[in-house]
N, C-alpha and C positions, 0 to 999 in steps of 0.2 A: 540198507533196508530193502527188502525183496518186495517183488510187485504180491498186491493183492491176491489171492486165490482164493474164490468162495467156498469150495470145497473143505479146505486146510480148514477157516473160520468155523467151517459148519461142524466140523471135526470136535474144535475144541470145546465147540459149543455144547454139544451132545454129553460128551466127555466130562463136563463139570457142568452137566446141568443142575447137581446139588446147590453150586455157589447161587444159579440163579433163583432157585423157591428160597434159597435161605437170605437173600434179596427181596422176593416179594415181599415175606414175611414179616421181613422187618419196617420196609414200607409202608404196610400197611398197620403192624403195629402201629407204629408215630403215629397213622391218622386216629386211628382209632385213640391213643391215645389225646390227641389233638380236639378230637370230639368230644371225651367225656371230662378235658378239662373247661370247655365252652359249658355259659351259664344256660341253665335247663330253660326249655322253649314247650311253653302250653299253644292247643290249634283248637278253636272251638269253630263247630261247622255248625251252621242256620243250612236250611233249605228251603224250596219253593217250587212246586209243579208247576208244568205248562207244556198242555197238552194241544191237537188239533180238534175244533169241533166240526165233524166230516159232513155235518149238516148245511152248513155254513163256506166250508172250506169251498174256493169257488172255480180250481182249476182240479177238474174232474179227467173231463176229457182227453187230457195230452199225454205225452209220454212219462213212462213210472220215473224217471230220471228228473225229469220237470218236478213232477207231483213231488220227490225228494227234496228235490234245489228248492223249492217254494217252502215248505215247511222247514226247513231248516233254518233258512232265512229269519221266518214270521219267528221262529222259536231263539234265532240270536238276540232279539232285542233284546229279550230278559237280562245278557249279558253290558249290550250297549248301556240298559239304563241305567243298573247299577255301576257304570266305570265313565256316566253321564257326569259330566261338571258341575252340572246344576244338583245332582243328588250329590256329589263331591263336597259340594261347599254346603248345601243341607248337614249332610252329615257332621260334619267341619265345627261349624253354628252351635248343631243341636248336642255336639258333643262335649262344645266347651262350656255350654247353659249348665251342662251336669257334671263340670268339673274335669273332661276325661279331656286330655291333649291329644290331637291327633293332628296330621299335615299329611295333603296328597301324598307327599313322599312315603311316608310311612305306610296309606296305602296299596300304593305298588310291591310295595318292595317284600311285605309281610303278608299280603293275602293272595287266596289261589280261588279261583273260580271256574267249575269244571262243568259239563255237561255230563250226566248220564242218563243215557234215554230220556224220559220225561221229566227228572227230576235234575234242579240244579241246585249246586253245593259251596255255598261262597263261607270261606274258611281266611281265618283271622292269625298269625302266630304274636303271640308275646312270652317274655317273662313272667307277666300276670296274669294266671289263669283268668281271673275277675274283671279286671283290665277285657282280654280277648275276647271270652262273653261275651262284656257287655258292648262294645264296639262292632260285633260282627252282630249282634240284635238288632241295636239301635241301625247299623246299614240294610238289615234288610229289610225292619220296619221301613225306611223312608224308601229305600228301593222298590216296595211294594205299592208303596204309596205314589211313587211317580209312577209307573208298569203305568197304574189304572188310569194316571193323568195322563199318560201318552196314550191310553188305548180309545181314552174319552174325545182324543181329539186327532183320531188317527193315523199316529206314529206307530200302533201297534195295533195289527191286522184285528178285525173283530172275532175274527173265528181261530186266535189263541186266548186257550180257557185257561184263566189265572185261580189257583188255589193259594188260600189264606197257607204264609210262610209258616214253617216246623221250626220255634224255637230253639237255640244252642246251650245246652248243658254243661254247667261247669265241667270241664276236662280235670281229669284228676288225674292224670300221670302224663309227664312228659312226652313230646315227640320223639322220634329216633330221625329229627331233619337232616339230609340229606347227608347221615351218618354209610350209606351205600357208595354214594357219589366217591365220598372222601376214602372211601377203603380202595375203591376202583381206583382212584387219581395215587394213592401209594402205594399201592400193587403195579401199577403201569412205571411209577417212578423206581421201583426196586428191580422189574423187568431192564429198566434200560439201562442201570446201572448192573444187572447183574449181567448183563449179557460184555457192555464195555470190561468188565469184569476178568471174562473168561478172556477176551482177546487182547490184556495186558499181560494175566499174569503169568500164563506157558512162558511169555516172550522174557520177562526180567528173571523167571527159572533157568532157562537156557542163556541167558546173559549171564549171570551170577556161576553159573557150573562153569562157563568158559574161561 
């Protein structure tokens, strides 16, 4: 067996770069395939403004970096409260009064909670679109309901202005969840098999001619 040469490699690589798209390709079929035989996944989004009130707000004078860090801060609660223990097990309670099962776990693991500018979007996945709905409501209702009770005794600065939460609307067509991910992760897997690919197979051509 002959020492390495990156060159030679790079050679064959070039040379049958068909084998390696017709590697991606198929990679990424499987996922995709893999994806639309997973059972269909509804995401129903609630939202909730929270803005600064500049009247109020009490770091004026400092640097525009400060004035940032500070209202970003005041503006994270809205996330602490809702992924607060105590709205955790609220929710938990008030979900099982109404029949719907849920467990912390299931909230981690199925919901997303994002910032965009002033508005926040806490997003629920299930198999039941109804199901999703109604769980990512009922959390925002009680998540709203604490916001007020931390801000009443405050946990949350007075000069972030809390608007009444934008209820979540039955989701009528599936997500495409993290059907990207999955094309990338068998695209990458056909890449490195199509590359191992190119630098077996010259070599057992040229074995097999000899």
């Amino acid at each position: 067996m002959g020492e390495f040469n990156p060159l030679e490699e790079f050679s064959k690589l070039f040379h049958h770069w068909w084998m390696v798209a017709i590697c991606m390709m198929i990679g990424a079929l499987i996922a995709y395939v893999y994806h639309i035989s997973q059972p269909p996944v509804y995401e129903a989004t609630t939202t909730i403004m929270a803005t600064i009130d500049p009247q109020s707000f009490p770091f004026q004078d400092v640097r525009e970096d400060l004035i940032q860090y500070n209202e970003d801060m005041a503006l994270g609660t809205v996330e602490g409260v809702l992924r607060s223990p105590e709205v955790t097990q609220n929710l938990i309670s008030a979900a099982d009064a109404q029949g719907l099962q849920i467990s912390p776990l299931d909230l981690r693991e199925h919901s997303t909670i994002e910032r965009k500018h002033a508005i926040w979007e806490l997003r629920f996945r299930s198999a039941d679109p109804a199901y999703a709905k109604s769980i990512v409501n009922l959390w925002m209702q009680i998540g709203y309901a604490g916001m007020l009770a931390w801000q009443a005794d405050g946990r949350i600065p007075v000069f972030v202005v809390l608007e009444e939460p934008t209820p979540a609307h039955l989701p009528e067509s599936p997500i495409a969840y993290q059907q990207g991910n999955l094309l990338l992760a068998g695209s990458l897997a056909g890449l490195i098999l199509g590359i191992l690919a190119t630098s077996i197979w010259p070599r057992r051509v040229t074995l097999n001619a000899q």
